[in-house]
C-alpha positions in Angstrom: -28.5 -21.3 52.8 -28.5 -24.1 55.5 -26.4 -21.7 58.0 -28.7 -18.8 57.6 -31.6 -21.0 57.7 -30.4 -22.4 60.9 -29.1 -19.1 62.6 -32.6 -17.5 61.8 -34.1 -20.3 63.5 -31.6 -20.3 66.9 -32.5 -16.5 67.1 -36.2 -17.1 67.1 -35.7 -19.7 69.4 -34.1 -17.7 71.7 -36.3 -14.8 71.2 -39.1 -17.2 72.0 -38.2 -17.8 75.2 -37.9 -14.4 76.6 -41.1 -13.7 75.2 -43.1 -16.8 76.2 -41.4 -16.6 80.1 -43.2 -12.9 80.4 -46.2 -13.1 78.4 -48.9 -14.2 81.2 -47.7 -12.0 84.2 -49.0 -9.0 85.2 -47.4 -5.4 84.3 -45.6 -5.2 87.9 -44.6 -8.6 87.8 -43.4 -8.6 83.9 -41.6 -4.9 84.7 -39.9 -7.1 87.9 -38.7 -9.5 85.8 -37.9 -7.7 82.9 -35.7 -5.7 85.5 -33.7 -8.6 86.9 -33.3 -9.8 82.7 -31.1 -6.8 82.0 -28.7 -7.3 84.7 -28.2 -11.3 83.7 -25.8 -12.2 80.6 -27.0 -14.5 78.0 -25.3 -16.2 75.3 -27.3 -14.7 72.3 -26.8 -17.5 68.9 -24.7 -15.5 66.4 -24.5 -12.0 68.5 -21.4 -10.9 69.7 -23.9 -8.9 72.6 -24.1 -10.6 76.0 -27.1 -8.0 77.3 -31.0 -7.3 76.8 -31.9 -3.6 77.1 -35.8 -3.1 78.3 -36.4 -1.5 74.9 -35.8 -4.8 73.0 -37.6 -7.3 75.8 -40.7 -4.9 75.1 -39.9 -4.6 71.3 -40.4 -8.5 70.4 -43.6 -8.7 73.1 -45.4 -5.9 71.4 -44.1 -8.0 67.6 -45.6 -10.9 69.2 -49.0 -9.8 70.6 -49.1 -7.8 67.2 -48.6 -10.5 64.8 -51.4 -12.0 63.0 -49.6 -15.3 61.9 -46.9 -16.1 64.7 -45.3 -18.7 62.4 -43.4 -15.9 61.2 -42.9 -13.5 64.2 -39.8 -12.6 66.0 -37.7 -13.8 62.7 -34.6 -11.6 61.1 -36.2 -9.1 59.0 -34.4 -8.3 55.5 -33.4 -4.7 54.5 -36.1 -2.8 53.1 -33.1 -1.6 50.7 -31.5 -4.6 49.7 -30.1 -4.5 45.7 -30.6 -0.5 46.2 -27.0 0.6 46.4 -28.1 4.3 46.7 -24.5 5.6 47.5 -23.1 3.8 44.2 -23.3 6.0 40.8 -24.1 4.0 37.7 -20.4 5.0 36.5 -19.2 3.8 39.7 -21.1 0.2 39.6 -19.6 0.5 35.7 -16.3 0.6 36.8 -16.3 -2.0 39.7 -17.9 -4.7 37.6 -15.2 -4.3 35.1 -12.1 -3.8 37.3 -13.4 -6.4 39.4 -14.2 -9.0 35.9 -10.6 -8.1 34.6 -8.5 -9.3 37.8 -10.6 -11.1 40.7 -8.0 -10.9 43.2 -8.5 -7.4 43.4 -9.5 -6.4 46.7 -12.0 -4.0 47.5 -9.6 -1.5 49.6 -7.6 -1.1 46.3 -11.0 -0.7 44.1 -12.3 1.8 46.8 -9.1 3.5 46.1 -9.6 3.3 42.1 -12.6 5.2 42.7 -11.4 8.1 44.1 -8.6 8.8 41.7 -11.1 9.5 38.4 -13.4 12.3 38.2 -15.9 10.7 36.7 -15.7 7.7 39.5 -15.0 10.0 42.2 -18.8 11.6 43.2 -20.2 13.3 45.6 -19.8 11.1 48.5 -17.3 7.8 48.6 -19.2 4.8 49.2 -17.9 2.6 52.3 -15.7 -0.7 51.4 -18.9 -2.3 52.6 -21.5 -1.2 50.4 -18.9 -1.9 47.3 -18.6 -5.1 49.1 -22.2 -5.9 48.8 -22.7 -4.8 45.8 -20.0 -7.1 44.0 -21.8 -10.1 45.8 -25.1 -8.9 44.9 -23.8 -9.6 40.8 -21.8 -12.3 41.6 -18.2 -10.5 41.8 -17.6 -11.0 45.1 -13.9 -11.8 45.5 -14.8 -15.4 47.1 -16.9 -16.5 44.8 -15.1 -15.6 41.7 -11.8 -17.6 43.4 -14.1 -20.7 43.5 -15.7 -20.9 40.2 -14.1 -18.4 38.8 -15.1 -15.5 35.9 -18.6 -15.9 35.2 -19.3 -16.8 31.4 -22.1 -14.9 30.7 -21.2 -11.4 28.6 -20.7 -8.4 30.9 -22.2 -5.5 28.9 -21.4 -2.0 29.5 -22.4 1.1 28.0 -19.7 2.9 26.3 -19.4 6.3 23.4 -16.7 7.3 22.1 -15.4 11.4 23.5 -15.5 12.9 20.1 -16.0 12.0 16.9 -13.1 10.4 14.3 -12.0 8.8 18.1 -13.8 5.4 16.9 -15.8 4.2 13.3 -17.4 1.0 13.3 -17.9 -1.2 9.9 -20.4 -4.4 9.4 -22.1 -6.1 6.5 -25.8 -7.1 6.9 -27.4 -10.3 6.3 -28.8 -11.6 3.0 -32.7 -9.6 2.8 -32.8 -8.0 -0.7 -32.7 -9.7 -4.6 -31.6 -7.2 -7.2 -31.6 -7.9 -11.4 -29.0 -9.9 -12.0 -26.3 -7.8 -14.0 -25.7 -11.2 -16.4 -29.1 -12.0 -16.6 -31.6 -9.5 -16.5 -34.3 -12.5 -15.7 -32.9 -13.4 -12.6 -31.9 -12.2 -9.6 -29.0 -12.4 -7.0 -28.1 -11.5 -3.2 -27.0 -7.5 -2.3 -25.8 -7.0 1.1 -25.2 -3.3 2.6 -22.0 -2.1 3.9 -22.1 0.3 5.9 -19.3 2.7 8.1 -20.5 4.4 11.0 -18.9 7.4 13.6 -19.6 5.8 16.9 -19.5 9.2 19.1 -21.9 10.9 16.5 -23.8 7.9 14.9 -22.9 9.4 11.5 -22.5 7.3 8.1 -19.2 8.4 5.9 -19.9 5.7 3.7 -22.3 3.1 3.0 -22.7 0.7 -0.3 -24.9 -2.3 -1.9 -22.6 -4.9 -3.0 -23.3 -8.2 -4.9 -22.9 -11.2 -2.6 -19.6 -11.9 -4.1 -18.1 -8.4 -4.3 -17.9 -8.7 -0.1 -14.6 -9.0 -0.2 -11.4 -7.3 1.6 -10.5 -5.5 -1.7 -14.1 -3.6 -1.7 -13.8 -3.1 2.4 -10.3 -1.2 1.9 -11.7 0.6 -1.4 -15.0 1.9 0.5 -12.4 2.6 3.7 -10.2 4.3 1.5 -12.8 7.1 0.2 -14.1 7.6 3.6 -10.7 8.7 4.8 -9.8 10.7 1.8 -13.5 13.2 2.6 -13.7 12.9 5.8 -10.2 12.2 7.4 -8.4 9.4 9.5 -10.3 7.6 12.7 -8.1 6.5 15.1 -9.5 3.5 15.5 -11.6 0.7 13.1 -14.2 -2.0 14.9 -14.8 -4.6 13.2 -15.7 -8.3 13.5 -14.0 -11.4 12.3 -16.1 -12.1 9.2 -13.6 -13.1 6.2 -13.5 -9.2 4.2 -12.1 -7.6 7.6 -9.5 -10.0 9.0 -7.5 -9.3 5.6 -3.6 -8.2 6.4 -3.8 -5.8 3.1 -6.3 -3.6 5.1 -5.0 -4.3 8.5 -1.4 -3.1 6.8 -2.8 0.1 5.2 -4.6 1.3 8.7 -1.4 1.2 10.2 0.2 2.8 7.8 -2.0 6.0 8.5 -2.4 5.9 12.5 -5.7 4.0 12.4 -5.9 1.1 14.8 -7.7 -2.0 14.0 -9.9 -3.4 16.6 -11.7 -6.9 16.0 -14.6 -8.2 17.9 -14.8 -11.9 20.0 -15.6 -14.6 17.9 -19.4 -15.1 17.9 -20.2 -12.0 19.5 -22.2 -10.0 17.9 -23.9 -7.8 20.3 -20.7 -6.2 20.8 -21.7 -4.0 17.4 -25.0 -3.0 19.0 -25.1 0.4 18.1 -24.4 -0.2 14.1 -26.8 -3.6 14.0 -29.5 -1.3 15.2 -28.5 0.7 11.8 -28.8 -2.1 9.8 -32.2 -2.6 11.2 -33.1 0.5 10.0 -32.5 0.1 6.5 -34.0 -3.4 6.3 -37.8 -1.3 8.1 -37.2 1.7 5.9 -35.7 0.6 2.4 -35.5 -2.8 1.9 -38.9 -3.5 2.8 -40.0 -0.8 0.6 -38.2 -2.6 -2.5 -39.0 -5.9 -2.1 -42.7 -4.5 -2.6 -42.1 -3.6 -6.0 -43.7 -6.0 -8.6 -40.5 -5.9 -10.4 -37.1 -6.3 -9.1 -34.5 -3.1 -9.0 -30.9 -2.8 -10.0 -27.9 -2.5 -7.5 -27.5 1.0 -8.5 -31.2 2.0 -7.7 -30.6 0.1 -4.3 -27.8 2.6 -3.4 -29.4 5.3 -4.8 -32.9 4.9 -2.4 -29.7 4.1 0.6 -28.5 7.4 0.0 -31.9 9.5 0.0 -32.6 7.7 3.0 -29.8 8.6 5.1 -29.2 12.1 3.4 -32.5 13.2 3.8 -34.0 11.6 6.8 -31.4 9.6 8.8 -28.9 12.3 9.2 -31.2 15.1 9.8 -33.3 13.0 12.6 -32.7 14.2 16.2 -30.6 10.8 17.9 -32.3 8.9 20.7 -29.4 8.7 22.4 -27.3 11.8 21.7 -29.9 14.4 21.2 -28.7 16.1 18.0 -29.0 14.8 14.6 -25.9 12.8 13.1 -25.0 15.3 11.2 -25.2 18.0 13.8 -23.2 16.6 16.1 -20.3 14.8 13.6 -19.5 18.4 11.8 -19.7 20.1 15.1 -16.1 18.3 15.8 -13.1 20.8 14.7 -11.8 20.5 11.8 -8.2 21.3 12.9 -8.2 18.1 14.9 -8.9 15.9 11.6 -6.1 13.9 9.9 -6.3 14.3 6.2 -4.1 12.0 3.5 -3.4 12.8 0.0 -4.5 11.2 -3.2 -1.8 10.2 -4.2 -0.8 8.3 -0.9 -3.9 6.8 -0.1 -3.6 5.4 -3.8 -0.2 3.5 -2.7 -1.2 2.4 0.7 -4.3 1.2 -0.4 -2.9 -1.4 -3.1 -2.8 -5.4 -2.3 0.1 -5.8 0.2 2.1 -8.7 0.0 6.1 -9.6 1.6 8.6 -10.6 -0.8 12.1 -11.4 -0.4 15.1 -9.5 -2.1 17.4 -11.5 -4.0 21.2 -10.6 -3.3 21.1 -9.1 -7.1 18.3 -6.8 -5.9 15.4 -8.5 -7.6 11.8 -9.3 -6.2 9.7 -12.1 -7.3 5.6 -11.3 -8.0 3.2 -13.4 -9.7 5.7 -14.0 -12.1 7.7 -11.5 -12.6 10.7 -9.7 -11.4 11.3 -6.0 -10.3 14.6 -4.6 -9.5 14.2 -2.6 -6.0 15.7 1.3 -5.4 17.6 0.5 -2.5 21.0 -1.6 -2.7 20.4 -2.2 1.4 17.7 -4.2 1.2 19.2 -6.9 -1.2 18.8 -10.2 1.1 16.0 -8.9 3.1 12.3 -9.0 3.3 9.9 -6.2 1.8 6.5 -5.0 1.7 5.3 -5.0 -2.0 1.5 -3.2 -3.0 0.8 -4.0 -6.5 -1.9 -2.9 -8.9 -3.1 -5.4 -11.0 -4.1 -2.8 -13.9 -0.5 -1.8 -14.1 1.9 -4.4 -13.8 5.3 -2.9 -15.1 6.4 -1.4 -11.6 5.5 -1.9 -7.6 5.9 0.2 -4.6 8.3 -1.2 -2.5 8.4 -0.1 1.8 10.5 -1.7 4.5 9.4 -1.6 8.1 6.3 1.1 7.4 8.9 3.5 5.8 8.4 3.8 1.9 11.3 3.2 -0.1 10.5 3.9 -3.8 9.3 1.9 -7.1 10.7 -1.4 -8.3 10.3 -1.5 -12.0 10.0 -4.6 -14.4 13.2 -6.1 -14.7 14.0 -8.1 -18.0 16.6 -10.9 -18.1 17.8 -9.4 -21.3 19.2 -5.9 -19.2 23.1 -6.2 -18.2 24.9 -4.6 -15.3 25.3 -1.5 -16.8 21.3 -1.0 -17.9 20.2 -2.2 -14.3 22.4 1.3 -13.4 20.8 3.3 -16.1 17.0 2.0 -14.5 18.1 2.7 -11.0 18.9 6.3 -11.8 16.0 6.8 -13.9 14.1 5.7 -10.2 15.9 7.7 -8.3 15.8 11.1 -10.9 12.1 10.9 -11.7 10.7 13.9 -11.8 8.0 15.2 -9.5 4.6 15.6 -10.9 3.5 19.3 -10.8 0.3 20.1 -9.7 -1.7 23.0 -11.6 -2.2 26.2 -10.4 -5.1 27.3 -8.4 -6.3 29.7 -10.8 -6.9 26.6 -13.5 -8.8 24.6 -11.3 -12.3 24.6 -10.9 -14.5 26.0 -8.1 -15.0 23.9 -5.3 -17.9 24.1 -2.6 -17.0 24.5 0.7 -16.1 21.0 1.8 -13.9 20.6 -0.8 -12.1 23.9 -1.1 -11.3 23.0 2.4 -9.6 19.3 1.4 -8.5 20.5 -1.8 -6.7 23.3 -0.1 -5.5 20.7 2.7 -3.9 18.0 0.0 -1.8 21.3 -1.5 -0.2 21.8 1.6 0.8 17.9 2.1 1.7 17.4 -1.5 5.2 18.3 -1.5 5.7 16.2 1.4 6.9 12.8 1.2 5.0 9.9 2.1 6.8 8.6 5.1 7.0 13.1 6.7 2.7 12.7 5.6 2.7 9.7 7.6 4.7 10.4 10.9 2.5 13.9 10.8 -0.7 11.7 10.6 0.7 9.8 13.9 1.5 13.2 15.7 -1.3 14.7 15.5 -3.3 11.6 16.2 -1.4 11.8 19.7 -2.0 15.7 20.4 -5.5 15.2 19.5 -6.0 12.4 22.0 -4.0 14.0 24.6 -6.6 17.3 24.3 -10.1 15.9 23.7 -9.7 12.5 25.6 -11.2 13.7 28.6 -12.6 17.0 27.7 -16.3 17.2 28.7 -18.9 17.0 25.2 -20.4 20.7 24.8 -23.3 21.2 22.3 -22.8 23.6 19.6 -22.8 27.4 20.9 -22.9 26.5 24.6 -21.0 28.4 26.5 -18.2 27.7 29.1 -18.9 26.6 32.9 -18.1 28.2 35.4 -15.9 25.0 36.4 -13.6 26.1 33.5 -12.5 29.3 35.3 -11.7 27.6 38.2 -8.5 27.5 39.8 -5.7 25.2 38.8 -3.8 23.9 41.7 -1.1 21.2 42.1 -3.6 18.2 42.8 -5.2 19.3 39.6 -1.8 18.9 37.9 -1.4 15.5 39.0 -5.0 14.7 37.8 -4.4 15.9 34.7 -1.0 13.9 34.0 -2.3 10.8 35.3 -4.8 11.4 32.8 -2.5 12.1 29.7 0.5 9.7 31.0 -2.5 6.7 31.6 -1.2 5.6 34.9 -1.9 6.2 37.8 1.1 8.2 39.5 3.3 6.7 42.5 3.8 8.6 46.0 7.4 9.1 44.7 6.0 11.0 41.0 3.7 12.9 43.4 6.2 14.3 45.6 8.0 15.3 42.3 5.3 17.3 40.8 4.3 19.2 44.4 8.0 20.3 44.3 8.4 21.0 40.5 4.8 23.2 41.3 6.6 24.6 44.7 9.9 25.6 42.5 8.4 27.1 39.3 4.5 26.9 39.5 2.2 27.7 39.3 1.3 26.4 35.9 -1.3 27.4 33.2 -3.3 24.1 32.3 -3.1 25.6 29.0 0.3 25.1 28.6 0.3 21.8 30.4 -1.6 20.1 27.8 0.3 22.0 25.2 3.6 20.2 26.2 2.7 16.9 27.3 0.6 17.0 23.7 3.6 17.9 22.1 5.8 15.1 23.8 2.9 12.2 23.4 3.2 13.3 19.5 7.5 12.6 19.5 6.6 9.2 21.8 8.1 10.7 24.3 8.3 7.7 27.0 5.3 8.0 29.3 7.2 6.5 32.2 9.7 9.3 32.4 7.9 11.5 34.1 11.1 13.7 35.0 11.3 14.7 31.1 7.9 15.8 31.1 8.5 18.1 34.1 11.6 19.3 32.7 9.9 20.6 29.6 7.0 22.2 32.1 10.0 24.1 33.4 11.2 24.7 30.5 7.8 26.0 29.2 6.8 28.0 32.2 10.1 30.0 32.1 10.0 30.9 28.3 6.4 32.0 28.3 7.1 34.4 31.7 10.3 35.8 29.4 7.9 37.1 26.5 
């Protein structure tokens, strides 16, 4: 501030003096001098120009006769646009703050570059690498500044939705606000906090539940998890923050186990779960207000009751600030091909309290108290996964490195050699449960029929097959819908959707899908492979790479991916 204060100040001065040498002479003599003041060089403070041009000699006398107070005339003038980065985008600015906040030695060439590889960053017009310039020191980004006091410690907050629905659910438990009866003593009352699941692309609820303060537990999370996935299929990913009931292993185990990704929050930072805190808020103006009116106190089970009118009958069908269609408008609007279903009778043994055990070299597990003899003779001496259900204590389901093995039954000291052999074939012949036909079951509604007819066709298949399917098709769905623009209901197509694909397009789209950004060698090889055999339907582009993302095919081999374009390009022009 001293510098600039100081330059300012030497170009007034100097100004000054111009000004106050022709101010009293007459117009022939002040156009004389103002003449022979052109042709001179002068050494302008902090100007790299050495002339005076008759338009600025006349430009600070008519500033100076002008000025009412000339304390302040003849002084460097700020932009009239200064903080108005009008050639930025707001997804622009978005994405310079946080490339910028993630590595500070990034330079601004290399950002300016970023932009222009993303559609969404790209624009109409690419801003200069001084106007990104200015704008990372106008929030304190510049690359100077963050090299001498480094990252700044205040939260950088940016707006983000997931691109479809399933994509991300977020989970929280609100503060103590409403008493309920006491179940043990009807003339008392106790603490019931909400738990509530929420789609973040859609804002809708798959589940929500009053619990007693100490039923907020891990056990009642996975329980309340395990429903929602079983009607309504498997997100890909879980947020959740670091309170005690969702930093379990059991339920970060299980969401593995299906394809869902557990994401945790900072410590202490709770705006990061804006969006379902701002549901919570709701229910505490709408409902628990309401009840804490009444004269007498109501049950947990009225609580959830009143929750589910709520959200059934107003919350869900109430037009979204934010997305402009009503929660349950916009969530059901998402295919139903692209969700991920689990059977019963999975979810029931992935679900269970996980615990590792070791396996005894005579093939015997030790659990609260009690030994099972294991399935598989390969896994005597190593360590297993064991779920257990407390209700039914005479066998456990046994899995080694997320692959299911089978059930370890009781074992009694009393069995010999030869009954151990009896037991293990009695595992290994069970027979499979068969299901009823279709005729004796009863009508379903819609919804239903639809999972109903879903679990028949997965029901044969075993448990790890159901499993690496859920993963697959996780990947496919990702690799189509991940950037695919979000169309209302019945809206039709744009016209951008009919237009041409070319080979810069292709390299957009498998920088996209491959989530890197492609080398001048990988772009060299796709030109050619387009040159060779192109051109290429994006249809079928998506349609392979899907397919490969699904088998984790490597994403840094890009020459297998081209290969199976080839390979895809020549069978489809064969049929």
């Amino acid at each position: 501030m001293r510098r600039l204060y100081d330059e300012r100040l030497d170009k007034k001065a100097f100004k000054m003096s111009i000004v106050m040498m022709l101010r009293d002479l007459n117009p022939e003599e002040r156009a004389r001098m103002i003449a022979k003041l052109t042709t001179k060089e002068f050494d302008i403070p902090y100007s790299k120009k050495k002339t005076l041009s008759k338009t600025t000699i006349y430009d600070w006398l008519k500033e100076y006769r002008d000025a009412e107070d000339r304390s302040k005339v003849l002084v460097h003038k700020e932009r009239s646009d200064r903080e108005n980065f009008r050639q930025l985008t707001r997804e622009q600015m978005n994405a310079l703050v946080r490339w910028r906040y993630d590595n500070k030695y990034r330079t601004i060439v290399q950002l300016r570059e970023e932009l222009m590889e993303y559609e969404e960053t790209r624009g109409d017009k690419i801003p200069s690498e001084s106007t990104i310039g200015r704008f990372l020191k106008s929030v304190g980004l510049d690359r100077q500044t963050l090299i001498k006091t480094g990252i700044p410690t205040a939260k950088i907050r940016l707006s983000y939705e997931a691109p479809y629905p399933q994509r991300l659910w977020l989970a929280d438990t609100k503060g103590q606000n409403l008493y309920v009866k006491d179940p043990n003593n009807p003339k008392k009352t106790c603490i019931a906090k909400p738990i509530v699941f929420m789609d973040d692309n859609s804002r809708y609820i798959p589940i929500f539940r009053y619990v007693y303060e100490n039923g907020e537990n891990e056990a009642e999370i996975m329980q309340m998890f395990m429903q929602a996935v079983s009607v309504f299929g498997v997100p890909d990913t879980l947020y959740l923050d670091r309170g005690g009931p969702y930093m379990g292993h059991s339920l970060k185990k299980a969401a593995e186990l299906i394809g869902c990704r557990i994401m945790h929050t900072n410590v202490r930072d709770a705006p990061a779960k804006g969006k379902i805190e701002k549901i919570m808020r709701f229910f505490y103006e709408k409902l628990e207000t309401e009840l804490m009116t009444k004269a007498c106190p109501v049950t947990i089970e009225e609580a959830n009751q009143s929750m589910m009118a709520l959200i059934c009958q107003e919350y869900h069908r109430t037009d979204h600030s934010s997305t402009g269609q009503t929660p349950e408008e916009r969530y059901f609007a998402y295919p139903e091909e692209y969700r991920r279903f689990v059977s019963q009778k999975s979810l029931y043994k992935i679900f269970l309290p996980y615990a590792k055990s070791y396996v005894s070299k005579t093939g015997l597990i030790h659990l609260n108290k009690h030994e099972y003899l294991v399935p598989d003779a390969a896994l005597y001496g190593k360590y297993v996964e064991v779920r257990s259900d407390s209700a039914d204590i005479s066998m456990v389901y046994v899995w080694y490195k997320d692959k299911f093995i089978g059930e370890a039954y009781e074992y009694s000291v009393n069995n010999d050699f030869i009954s151990r052999q009896e037991l293990q074939e009695k595992i290994i012949k069970r027979p499979q449960i068969l299901l009823p036909a279709l005729t004796e079951v009863p009508i379903y509604n819609y919804l239903e029929r639809k999972l109903s007819a879903h679990r028949l066709e997965v029901e044969n298949m075993s448990m790890n097959d159901e499993l690496i399917q859920l993963k697959t098709k996780r990947a496919k769905v990702k690799a189509e819908l991940i950037k695919l623009p979000q169309k209302p209901p019945g809206q039709a197509s744009s016209t951008v959707d009919n237009e041409e694909f070319t080979a810069d397009k292709l390299i957009h789209l498998l920088s996209i899908l491959l989530k890197h950004n492609l080398s001048a060698h990988e772009r060299l090889a796709i030109h050619m492979t387009w040159l060779r055999y192109g051109p290429f339907d994006e249809a079928l582009v998506r349609k392979t790479v899907g397919t490969l993302l699904g088998e984790s095919h490597p994403v840094s081999d890009l020459t297998g991916y081209l290969d199976s374009l080839r390979i895809a390009a020549i069978s489809s022009i064969k049929q």
